[in-house]
C-alpha distance (Angstrom), angle and dihedral (degrees) to the residues before:
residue distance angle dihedral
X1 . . .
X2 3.73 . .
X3 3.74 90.0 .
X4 4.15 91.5 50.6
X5 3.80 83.6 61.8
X6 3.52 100.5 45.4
X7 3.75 99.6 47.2
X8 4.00 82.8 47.0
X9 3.52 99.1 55.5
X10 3.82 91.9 44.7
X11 4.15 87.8 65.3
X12 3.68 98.5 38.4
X13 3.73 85.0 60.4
X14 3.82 110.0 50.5
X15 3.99 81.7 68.7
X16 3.47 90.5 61.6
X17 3.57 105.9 42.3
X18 4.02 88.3 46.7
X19 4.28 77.9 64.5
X20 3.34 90.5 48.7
X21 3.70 97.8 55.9
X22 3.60 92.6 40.7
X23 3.52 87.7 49.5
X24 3.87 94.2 55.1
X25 4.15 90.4 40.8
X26 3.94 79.2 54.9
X27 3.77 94.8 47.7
X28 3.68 94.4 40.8
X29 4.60 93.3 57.0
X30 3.44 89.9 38.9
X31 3.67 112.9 42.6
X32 3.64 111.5 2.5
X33 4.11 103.0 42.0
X34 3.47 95.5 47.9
X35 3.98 96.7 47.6
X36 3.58 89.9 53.7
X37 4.26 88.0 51.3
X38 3.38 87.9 50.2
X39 3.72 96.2 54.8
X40 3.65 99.0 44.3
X41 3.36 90.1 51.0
X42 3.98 94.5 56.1
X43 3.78 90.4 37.8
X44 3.95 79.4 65.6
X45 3.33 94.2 44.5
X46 3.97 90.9 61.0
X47 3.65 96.8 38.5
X48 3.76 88.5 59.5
X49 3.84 97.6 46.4
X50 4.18 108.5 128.3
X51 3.83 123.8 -165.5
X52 4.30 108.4 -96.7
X53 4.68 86.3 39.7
X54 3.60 105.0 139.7
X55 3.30 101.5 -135.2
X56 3.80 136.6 -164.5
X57 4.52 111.9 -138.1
X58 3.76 123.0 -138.1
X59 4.33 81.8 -112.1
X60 3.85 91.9 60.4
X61 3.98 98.8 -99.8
X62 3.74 119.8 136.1
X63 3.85 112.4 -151.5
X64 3.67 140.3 155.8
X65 4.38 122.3 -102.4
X66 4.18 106.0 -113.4
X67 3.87 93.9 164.5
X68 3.93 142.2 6.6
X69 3.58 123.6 -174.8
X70 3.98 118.9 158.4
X71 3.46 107.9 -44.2
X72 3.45 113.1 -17.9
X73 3.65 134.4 63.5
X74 3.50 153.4 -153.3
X75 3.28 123.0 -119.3
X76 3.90 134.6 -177.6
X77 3.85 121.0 -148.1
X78 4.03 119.1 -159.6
X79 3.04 147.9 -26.1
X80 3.76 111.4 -50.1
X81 3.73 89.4 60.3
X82 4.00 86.7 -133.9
X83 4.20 92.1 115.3
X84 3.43 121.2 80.3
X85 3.70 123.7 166.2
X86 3.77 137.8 -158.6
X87 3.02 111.8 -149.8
X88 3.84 140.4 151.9
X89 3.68 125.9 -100.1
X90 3.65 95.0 -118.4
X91 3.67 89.7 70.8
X92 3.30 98.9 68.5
X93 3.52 117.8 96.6
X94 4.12 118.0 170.9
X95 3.76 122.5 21.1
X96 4.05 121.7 -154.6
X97 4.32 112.0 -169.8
X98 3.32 114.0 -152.2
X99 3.40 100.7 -136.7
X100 3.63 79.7 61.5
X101 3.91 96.0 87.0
């Protein structure tokens, strides 16, 4: 009898682990892939951030790159040249060249 149950529980679950693995294929081009694109791409984004970049913060303030060291940067707000911000590189979210017009 035991070997009736064993032999049925062995094809019950190949259906099941077939969802599984289409369930991780599912999660992995839907949620995982295009997380990692998304990263890269802003990791590129920082690495080719140049001093005078108008740049657009995580807050919603557009200013102009005076300094970058590491991983923070300085950033100047307005037009009276009077506001400059530390702030990390992470909070930058949208960079404009100016070149780029």
């Amino acid at each position: 009898m035991s070997i009736l149950l064993s032999q049925g529980a062995a094809v019950s679950s190949a259906p099941m682990l077939i969802s599984l693995a289409v369930l991780f294929i599912f999660m992995y081009f839907f949620m995982i892939r295009p997380q990692k694109k998304e990263a890269q791409k802003k990791n590129a984004m920082l690495a080719a951030l140049a001093v005078g970049d108008t740049v657009l913060t995580t807050s919603g303030f557009y200013g102009v790159l005076i300094d970058i060291t590491d991983d923070t940067v300085i950033v100047e707000f307005g037009s009276n040249k009077n506001c400059r911000i530390p702030m990390q590189k992470g909070a930058i979210s949208a960079v404009e060249k100016p070149d780029a017009e």
